[in-house]
C-alpha positions as CSV (number, residue, x, y, z in Angstrom):
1,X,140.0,-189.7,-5.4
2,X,140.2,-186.2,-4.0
3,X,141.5,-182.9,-5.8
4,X,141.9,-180.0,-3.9
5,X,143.0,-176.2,-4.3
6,X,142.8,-172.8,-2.8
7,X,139.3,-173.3,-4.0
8,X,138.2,-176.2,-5.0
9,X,137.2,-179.2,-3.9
10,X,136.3,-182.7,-6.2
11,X,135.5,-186.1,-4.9
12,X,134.7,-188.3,-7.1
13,X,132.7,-191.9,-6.4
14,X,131.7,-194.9,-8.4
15,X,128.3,-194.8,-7.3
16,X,125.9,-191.9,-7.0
17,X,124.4,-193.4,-3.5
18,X,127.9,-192.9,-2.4
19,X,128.4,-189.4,-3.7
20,X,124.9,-188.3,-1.7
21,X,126.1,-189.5,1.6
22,X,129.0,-188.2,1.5
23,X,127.5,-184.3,-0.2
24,X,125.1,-184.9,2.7
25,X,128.0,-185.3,5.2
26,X,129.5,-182.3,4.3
27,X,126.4,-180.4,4.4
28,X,125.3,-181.0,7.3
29,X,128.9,-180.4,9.1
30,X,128.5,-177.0,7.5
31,X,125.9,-176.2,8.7
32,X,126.3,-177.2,11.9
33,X,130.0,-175.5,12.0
34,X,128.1,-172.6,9.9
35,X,130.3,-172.4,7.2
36,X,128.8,-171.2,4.3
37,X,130.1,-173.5,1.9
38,X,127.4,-175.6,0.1
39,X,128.2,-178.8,-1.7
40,X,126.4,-181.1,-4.7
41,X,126.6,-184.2,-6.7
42,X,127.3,-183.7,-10.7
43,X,128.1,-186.0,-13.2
44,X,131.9,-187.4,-13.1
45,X,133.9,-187.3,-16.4
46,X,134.1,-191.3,-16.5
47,X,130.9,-192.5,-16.0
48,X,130.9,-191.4,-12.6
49,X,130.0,-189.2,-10.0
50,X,131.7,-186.1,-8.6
51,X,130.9,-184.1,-4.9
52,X,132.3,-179.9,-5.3
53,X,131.3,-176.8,-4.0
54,X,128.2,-175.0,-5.6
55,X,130.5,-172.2,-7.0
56,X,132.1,-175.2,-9.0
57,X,129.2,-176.5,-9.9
58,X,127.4,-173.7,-11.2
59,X,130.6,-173.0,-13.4
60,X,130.6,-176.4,-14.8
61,X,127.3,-175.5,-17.0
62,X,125.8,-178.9,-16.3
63,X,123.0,-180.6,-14.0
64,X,123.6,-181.1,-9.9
65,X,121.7,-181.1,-7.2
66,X,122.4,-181.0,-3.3
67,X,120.7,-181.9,0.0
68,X,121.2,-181.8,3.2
């Protein structure tokens, strides 16, 4: 499933290999386009996984971590 807004973005994936790919993904297209956007994997709210933007991530108060 994907949520989005003005300014937010949430993917969220069964399986956490499946959440890093796809953060990766996006990362690296950023980079290469150089947009400034940077994006990481926290926890989902049902025993999942979720991909958003580091602003989002930072406000959720929890654990994440991104790569590229």
């Amino acid at each position: 499933m994907k949520t989005t807004n003005e300014t937010t973005t949430i993917m969220f994936f069964d399986s956490e290999g499946d959440a890093d790919a796809r953060m990766r993904s996006l990362n690296r297209s950023a980079m290469n386009a150089r947009h400034p956007e940077i994006f990481c994997v926290v926890d989902g709210p049902d025993d999942n996984f979720a991909v958003v933007d580091l602003t989002t991530a930072i406000d959720l108060g929890g654990g994440y971590r991104w790569a590229i």
